[in-house]
C-alpha positions in Angstrom: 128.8 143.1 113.1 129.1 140.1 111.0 127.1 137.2 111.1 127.5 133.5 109.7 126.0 130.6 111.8 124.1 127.1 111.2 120.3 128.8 112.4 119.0 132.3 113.0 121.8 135.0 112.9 119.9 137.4 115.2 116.9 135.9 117.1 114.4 137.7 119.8 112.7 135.5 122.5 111.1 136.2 125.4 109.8 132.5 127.4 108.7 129.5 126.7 105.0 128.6 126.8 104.0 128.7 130.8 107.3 129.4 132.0 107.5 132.7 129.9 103.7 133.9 130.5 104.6 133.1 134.3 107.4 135.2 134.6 106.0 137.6 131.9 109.5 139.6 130.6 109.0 140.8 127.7 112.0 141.6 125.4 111.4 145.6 124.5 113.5 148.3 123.0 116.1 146.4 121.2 118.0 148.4 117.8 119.7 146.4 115.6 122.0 148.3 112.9 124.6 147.9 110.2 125.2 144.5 110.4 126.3 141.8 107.9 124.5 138.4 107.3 126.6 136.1 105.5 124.7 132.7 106.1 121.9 132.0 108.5 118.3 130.6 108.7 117.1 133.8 109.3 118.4 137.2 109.1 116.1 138.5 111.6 113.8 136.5 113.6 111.0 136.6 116.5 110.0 133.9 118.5 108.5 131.0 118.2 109.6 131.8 122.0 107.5 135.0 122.8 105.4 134.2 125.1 106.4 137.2 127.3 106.0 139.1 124.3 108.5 141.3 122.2 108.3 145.2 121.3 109.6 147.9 120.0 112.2 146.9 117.9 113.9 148.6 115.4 116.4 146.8 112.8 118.5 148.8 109.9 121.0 148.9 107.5 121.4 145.0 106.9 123.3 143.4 104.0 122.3 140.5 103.9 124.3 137.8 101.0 122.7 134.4 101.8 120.1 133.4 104.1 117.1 131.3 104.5 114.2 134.3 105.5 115.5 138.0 106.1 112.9 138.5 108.4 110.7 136.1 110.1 107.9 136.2 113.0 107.0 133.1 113.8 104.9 131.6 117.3 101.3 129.4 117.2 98.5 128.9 119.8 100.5 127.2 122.4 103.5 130.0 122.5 100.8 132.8 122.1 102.6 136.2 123.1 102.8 139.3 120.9 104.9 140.6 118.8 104.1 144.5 118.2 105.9 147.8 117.4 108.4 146.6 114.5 110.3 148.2 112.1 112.7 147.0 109.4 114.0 149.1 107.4 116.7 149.3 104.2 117.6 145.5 103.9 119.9 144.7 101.0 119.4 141.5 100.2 121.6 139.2 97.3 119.6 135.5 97.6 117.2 134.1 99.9 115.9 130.2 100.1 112.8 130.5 101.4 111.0 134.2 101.8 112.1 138.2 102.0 109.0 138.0 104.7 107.0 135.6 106.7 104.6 136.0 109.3 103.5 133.1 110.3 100.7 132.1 113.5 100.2 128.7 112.6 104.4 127.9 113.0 104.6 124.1 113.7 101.3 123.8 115.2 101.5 120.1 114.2 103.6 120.1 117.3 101.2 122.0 120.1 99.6 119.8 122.5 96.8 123.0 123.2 96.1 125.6 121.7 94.4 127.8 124.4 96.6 131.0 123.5 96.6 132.5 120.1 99.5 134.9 119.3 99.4 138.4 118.0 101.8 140.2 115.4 100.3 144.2 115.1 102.4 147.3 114.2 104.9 146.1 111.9 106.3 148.4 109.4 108.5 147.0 106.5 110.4 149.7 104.3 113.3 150.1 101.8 113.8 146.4 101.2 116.0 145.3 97.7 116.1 141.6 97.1 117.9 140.4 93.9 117.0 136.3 94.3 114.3 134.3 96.4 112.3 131.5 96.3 109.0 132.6 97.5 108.3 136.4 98.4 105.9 137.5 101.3 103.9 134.7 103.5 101.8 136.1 105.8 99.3 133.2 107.6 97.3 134.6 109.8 94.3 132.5 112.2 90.9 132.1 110.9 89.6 131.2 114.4 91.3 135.0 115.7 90.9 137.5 112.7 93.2 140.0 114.3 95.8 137.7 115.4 98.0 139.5 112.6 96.8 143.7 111.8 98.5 146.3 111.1 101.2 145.9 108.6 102.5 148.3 106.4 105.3 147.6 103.6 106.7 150.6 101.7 109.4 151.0 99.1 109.7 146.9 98.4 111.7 145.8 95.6 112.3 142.1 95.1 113.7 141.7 91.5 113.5 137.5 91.2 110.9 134.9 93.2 109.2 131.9 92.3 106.0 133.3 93.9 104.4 136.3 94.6 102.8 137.3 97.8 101.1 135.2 99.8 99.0 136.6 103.1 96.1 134.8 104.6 93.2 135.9 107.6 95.2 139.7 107.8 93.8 142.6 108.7 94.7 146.2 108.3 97.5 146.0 105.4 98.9 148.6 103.4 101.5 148.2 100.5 102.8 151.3 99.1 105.4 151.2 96.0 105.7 147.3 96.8 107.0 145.2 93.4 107.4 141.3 93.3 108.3 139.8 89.7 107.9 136.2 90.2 107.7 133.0 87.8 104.6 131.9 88.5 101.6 133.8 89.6 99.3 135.3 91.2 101.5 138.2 92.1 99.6 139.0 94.6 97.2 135.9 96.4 94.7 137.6 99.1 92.8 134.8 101.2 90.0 135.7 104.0 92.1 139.1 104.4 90.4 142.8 105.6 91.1 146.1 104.8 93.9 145.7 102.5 95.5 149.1 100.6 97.5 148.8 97.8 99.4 151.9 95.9 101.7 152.9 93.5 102.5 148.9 93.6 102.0 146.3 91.0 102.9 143.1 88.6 105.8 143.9 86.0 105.3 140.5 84.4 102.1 140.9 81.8 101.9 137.4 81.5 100.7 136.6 85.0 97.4 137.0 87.3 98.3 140.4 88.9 96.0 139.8 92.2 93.8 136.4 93.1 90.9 137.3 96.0 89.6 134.5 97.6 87.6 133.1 100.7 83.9 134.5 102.3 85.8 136.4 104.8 87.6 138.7 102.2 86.8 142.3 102.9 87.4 146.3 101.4 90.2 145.3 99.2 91.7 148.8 98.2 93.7 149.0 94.4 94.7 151.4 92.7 94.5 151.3 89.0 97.8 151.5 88.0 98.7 148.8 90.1 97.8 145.9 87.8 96.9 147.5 83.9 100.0 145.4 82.7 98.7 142.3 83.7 97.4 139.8 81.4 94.7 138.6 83.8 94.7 141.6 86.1 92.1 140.1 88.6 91.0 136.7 89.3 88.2 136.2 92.2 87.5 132.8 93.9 83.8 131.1 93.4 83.3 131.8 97.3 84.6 135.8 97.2 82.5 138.9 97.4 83.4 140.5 94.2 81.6 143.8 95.6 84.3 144.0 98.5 86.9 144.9 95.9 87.5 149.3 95.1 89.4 150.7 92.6 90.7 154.1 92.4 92.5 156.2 90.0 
Protein backbone atom coordinates (compact mmCIF):
# COMPACT_ATOMS: atom_id res chain seq x y z
CA UNK A 1 0.00 0.00 0.00
CA UNK A 2 1.02 3.48 -0.77
CA UNK A 3 0.27 6.41 1.20
CA UNK A 4 0.37 10.27 0.40
CA UNK A 5 -2.29 12.55 2.17
CA UNK A 6 -2.48 16.23 3.90
CA UNK A 7 -2.55 14.47 7.87
CA UNK A 8 -1.78 11.10 9.32
CA UNK A 9 -1.34 8.39 6.66
CA UNK A 10 -2.42 5.56 8.97
CA UNK A 11 -4.22 6.58 12.18
CA UNK A 12 -5.85 4.29 15.14
CA UNK A 13 -8.78 5.66 17.22
CA UNK A 14 -11.08 4.20 19.25
CA UNK A 15 -13.95 7.25 20.80
CA UNK A 16 -14.00 10.40 21.70
CA UNK A 17 -13.86 11.48 25.36
CA UNK A 18 -17.40 10.29 26.99
CA UNK A 19 -18.78 8.93 23.98
CA UNK A 20 -15.83 6.44 23.43
CA UNK A 21 -15.40 5.42 27.36
CA UNK A 22 -19.38 4.96 27.11
CA UNK A 23 -19.41 2.68 24.40
CA UNK A 24 -15.94 1.36 25.39
CA UNK A 25 -14.65 -0.50 21.84
CA UNK A 26 -11.50 -0.65 21.83
CA UNK A 27 -9.47 -0.96 18.50
CA UNK A 28 -7.35 -4.41 19.08
CA UNK A 29 -5.38 -6.76 16.82
CA UNK A 30 -4.70 -4.60 13.90
CA UNK A 31 -1.17 -5.58 11.52
CA UNK A 32 0.10 -3.13 9.44
CA UNK A 33 2.83 -4.25 6.81
CA UNK A 34 4.91 -3.32 3.80
CA UNK A 35 3.53 -0.12 3.09
CA UNK A 36 4.86 3.11 1.55
CA UNK A 37 4.59 6.65 3.09
CA UNK A 38 5.27 9.16 0.72
CA UNK A 39 3.94 12.37 2.53
CA UNK A 40 1.91 12.50 5.73
CA UNK A 41 1.76 14.07 9.28
CA UNK A 42 2.38 10.97 10.67
CA UNK A 43 3.47 7.71 9.43
CA UNK A 44 1.88 5.91 12.10
CA UNK A 45 -0.31 7.33 14.66
CA UNK A 46 -2.60 6.59 17.89
CA UNK A 47 -5.19 8.61 19.12
CA UNK A 48 -5.56 11.59 20.48
CA UNK A 49 -9.01 9.59 20.09
CA UNK A 50 -8.50 6.46 22.41
CA UNK A 51 -10.58 6.64 24.80
CA UNK A 52 -11.85 3.09 24.24
CA UNK A 53 -8.36 2.23 24.22
CA UNK A 54 -6.04 0.54 21.45
CA UNK A 55 -3.96 -2.87 21.64
CA UNK A 56 -2.14 -5.12 20.16
CA UNK A 57 -0.83 -3.75 17.22
CA UNK A 58 1.84 -4.73 15.24
CA UNK A 59 3.32 -2.42 12.28
CA UNK A 60 6.31 -3.61 9.81
CA UNK A 61 8.27 -3.16 6.91
CA UNK A 62 7.54 0.77 6.31
CA UNK A 63 9.50 2.96 3.92
CA UNK A 64 8.75 5.84 4.84
CA UNK A 65 10.36 9.08 2.29
CA UNK A 66 8.81 12.26 3.88
CA UNK A 67 6.69 12.63 6.85
CA UNK A 68 6.15 14.84 9.78
CA UNK A 69 6.57 11.90 12.90
CA UNK A 70 6.94 8.05 11.76
CA UNK A 71 5.38 7.06 14.76
CA UNK A 72 3.31 9.06 17.18
CA UNK A 73 1.04 8.24 20.34
CA UNK A 74 -0.58 11.02 21.27
CA UNK A 75 -3.95 11.51 23.94
CA UNK A 76 -4.01 13.95 27.38
CA UNK A 77 -6.19 13.81 30.59
CA UNK A 78 -9.51 14.51 29.01
CA UNK A 79 -9.10 11.62 26.12
CA UNK A 80 -7.48 9.31 28.79
CA UNK A 81 -7.57 5.57 27.30
CA UNK A 82 -4.64 3.32 26.83
CA UNK A 83 -2.61 2.55 24.38
CA UNK A 84 -0.61 -0.90 25.24
CA UNK A 85 0.81 -3.93 23.37
CA UNK A 86 2.83 -2.15 20.44
CA UNK A 87 5.31 -3.06 18.18
CA UNK A 88 7.07 -1.27 15.39
CA UNK A 89 9.45 -2.75 13.79
CA UNK A 90 12.09 -2.22 10.60
CA UNK A 91 11.02 1.47 9.57
CA UNK A 92 13.15 2.94 6.83
CA UNK A 93 13.01 6.24 7.07
CA UNK A 94 14.70 9.12 4.40
CA UNK A 95 13.53 12.72 6.30
CA UNK A 96 11.26 13.52 9.01
CA UNK A 97 10.13 17.26 10.18
CA UNK A 98 9.47 16.84 13.49
CA UNK A 99 10.47 13.28 15.46
CA UNK A 100 11.37 9.44 14.45
CA UNK A 101 9.27 8.99 17.96
CA UNK A 102 6.87 10.83 20.22
CA UNK A 103 4.95 9.81 22.99
CA UNK A 104 3.32 12.37 24.18
CA UNK A 105 0.36 12.56 27.44
CA UNK A 106 0.22 16.09 27.67
CA UNK A 107 -1.00 16.38 23.63
CA UNK A 108 -2.92 19.80 23.47
CA UNK A 109 -3.88 19.91 26.91
CA UNK A 110 -4.15 23.72 26.41
CA UNK A 111 -7.41 22.51 24.90
CA UNK A 112 -9.09 20.06 27.80
CA UNK A 113 -11.74 21.61 29.72
CA UNK A 114 -11.05 18.56 32.62
CA UNK A 115 -8.69 16.58 33.19
CA UNK A 116 -10.24 13.78 35.36
CA UNK A 117 -8.69 10.84 33.07
CA UNK A 118 -5.03 10.50 32.60
CA UNK A 119 -3.99 8.20 29.67
CA UNK A 120 -1.64 5.32 29.66
CA UNK A 121 0.94 4.17 26.90
CA UNK A 122 2.74 0.61 28.48
CA UNK A 123 4.21 -2.19 26.25
CA UNK A 124 5.67 -0.59 23.46
CA UNK A 125 8.49 -2.09 21.65
CA UNK A 126 10.40 -0.05 18.98
CA UNK A 127 13.06 -2.08 16.87
CA UNK A 128 15.09 -1.96 13.55
CA UNK A 129 14.46 1.71 12.84
CA UNK A 130 17.02 3.68 10.08
CA UNK A 131 16.39 7.34 9.76
CA UNK A 132 18.77 9.29 7.48
CA UNK A 133 17.30 13.16 8.35
CA UNK A 134 15.10 14.59 11.29
CA UNK A 135 14.62 17.50 13.11
CA UNK A 136 14.27 16.32 16.59
CA UNK A 137 14.76 12.46 17.54
CA UNK A 138 12.73 10.73 20.40
CA UNK A 139 10.11 12.88 22.71
CA UNK A 140 8.73 11.01 25.20
CA UNK A 141 6.44 13.37 27.92
CA UNK A 142 5.12 11.56 30.27
CA UNK A 143 2.70 13.06 33.57
CA UNK A 144 4.31 14.10 36.65
CA UNK A 145 0.89 13.95 38.52
CA UNK A 146 0.59 9.89 37.14
CA UNK A 147 4.23 8.42 37.08
CA UNK A 148 3.19 5.43 35.19
CA UNK A 149 1.11 7.08 32.77
CA UNK A 150 3.94 6.06 30.15
CA UNK A 151 6.20 2.40 31.33
CA UNK A 152 7.40 0.02 29.64
CA UNK A 153 9.18 0.90 26.49
CA UNK A 154 11.88 -0.76 24.93
CA UNK A 155 13.79 0.48 21.71
CA UNK A 156 16.40 -1.90 20.08
CA UNK A 157 18.51 -1.62 17.04
CA UNK A 158 17.80 2.40 16.53
CA UNK A 159 19.81 4.12 14.00
CA UNK A 160 19.02 7.72 13.22
CA UNK A 161 22.06 9.18 11.30
CA UNK A 162 21.12 13.22 11.29
CA UNK A 163 18.83 15.28 14.13
CA UNK A 164 18.98 18.52 15.54
CA UNK A 165 18.30 17.00 18.99
CA UNK A 166 18.83 13.99 20.78
CA UNK A 167 16.43 12.25 22.90
CA UNK A 168 14.17 13.73 24.91
CA UNK A 169 11.81 11.62 27.57
CA UNK A 170 10.29 13.05 30.58
CA UNK A 171 8.24 11.38 33.94
CA UNK A 172 8.93 7.50 32.15
CA UNK A 173 9.17 4.56 33.76
CA UNK A 174 10.57 1.26 32.91
CA UNK A 175 12.78 2.02 29.62
CA UNK A 176 15.28 0.11 28.05
CA UNK A 177 17.54 1.16 24.89
CA UNK A 178 19.57 -1.49 23.49
CA UNK A 179 22.03 -0.61 20.45
CA UNK A 180 20.03 2.87 20.19
CA UNK A 181 22.43 5.76 18.27
CA UNK A 182 21.17 9.47 17.76
CA UNK A 183 24.01 11.94 16.19
CA UNK A 184 22.40 15.16 16.56
CA UNK A 185 23.70 18.97 16.32
CA UNK A 186 23.16 20.09 19.45
CA UNK A 187 23.18 18.11 22.63
CA UNK A 188 22.50 16.43 25.24
CA UNK A 189 22.19 13.23 23.27
CA UNK A 190 20.45 11.88 25.59
CA UNK A 191 18.07 14.46 28.17
CA UNK A 192 16.46 12.18 31.09
CA UNK A 193 13.99 14.34 33.31
CA UNK A 194 11.96 12.84 36.48
CA UNK A 195 12.39 9.33 34.64
CA UNK A 196 12.67 5.66 36.57
CA UNK A 197 14.39 2.63 35.90
CA UNK A 198 15.96 3.56 32.70
CA UNK A 199 18.63 0.75 30.94
CA UNK A 200 20.76 1.76 28.49
CA UNK A 201 23.29 -0.78 26.40
CA UNK A 202 25.49 -1.20 23.68
CA UNK A 203 24.04 2.58 22.87
CA UNK A 204 25.71 5.80 22.82
CA UNK A 205 26.82 9.50 21.43
CA UNK A 206 29.07 9.33 18.19
CA UNK A 207 29.59 13.13 18.28
CA UNK A 208 32.68 13.77 21.01
CA UNK A 209 31.92 17.17 21.12
CA UNK A 210 28.51 16.97 22.88
CA UNK A 211 26.93 16.13 26.52
CA UNK A 212 26.41 12.32 25.94
CA UNK A 213 23.45 12.06 28.80
CA UNK A 214 21.85 15.18 30.95
CA UNK A 215 19.90 13.71 34.38
CA UNK A 216 17.71 15.96 35.86
CA UNK A 217 14.65 16.55 38.26
CA UNK A 218 14.16 15.00 42.26
CA UNK A 219 12.13 12.25 40.83
CA UNK A 220 14.98 10.71 38.67
CA UNK A 221 15.59 7.16 39.67
CA UNK A 222 18.11 3.76 38.93
CA UNK A 223 19.46 5.23 35.81
CA UNK A 224 21.33 2.10 34.19
CA UNK A 225 24.60 2.85 31.68
CA UNK A 226 26.86 1.04 30.44
CA UNK A 227 30.33 2.33 30.06
CA UNK A 228 30.80 2.18 26.64
CA UNK A 229 27.84 3.98 25.99
CA UNK A 230 29.27 7.52 26.43
CA UNK A 231 33.52 7.24 26.71
CA UNK A 232 33.52 9.33 23.45
CA UNK A 233 31.80 12.08 24.78
CA UNK A 234 33.38 15.26 25.64
CA UNK A 235 31.16 15.91 28.66
CA UNK A 236 29.98 12.36 29.03
CA UNK A 237 27.50 13.21 31.98
CA UNK A 238 25.92 16.30 33.09
CA UNK A 239 23.54 16.10 36.34
CA UNK A 240 20.94 18.94 37.26
CA UNK A 241 21.48 20.94 40.73
CA UNK A 242 18.07 19.14 41.87
CA UNK A 243 19.21 15.25 40.75
CA UNK A 244 20.29 12.40 42.87
CA UNK A 245 23.69 11.79 41.54
CA UNK A 246 23.70 8.41 43.63
CA UNK A 247 20.66 7.08 41.41
CA UNK A 248 22.95 6.80 38.52
CA UNK A 249 24.98 2.84 37.86
CA UNK A 250 27.51 2.18 35.62
CA UNK A 251 28.53 -1.13 34.36
CA UNK A 252 31.15 -2.53 32.32
Amino acid sequence: SIFSTGDDAIVIKSGRDNDGRRINMPSENIVLQNITVNDAHGAIALGSEMSGNIKNVLAQNFIIKNAQYAFRVKSNQQRGGTAENIWIKNLQINSLSEAVLQLDAYYERRNTFYANFPPTFRNINIEDINCKNTIDSINIYGLKEQPMAINNLNLKNVNIMKARSGMKMNDVQNVKLENTRIVPKYGPVFNITDSQNVSMSSSGCENSKLTCFYLAGTNLKNIILNKNSFNQAKKSILFSQDADKNQLSIIE
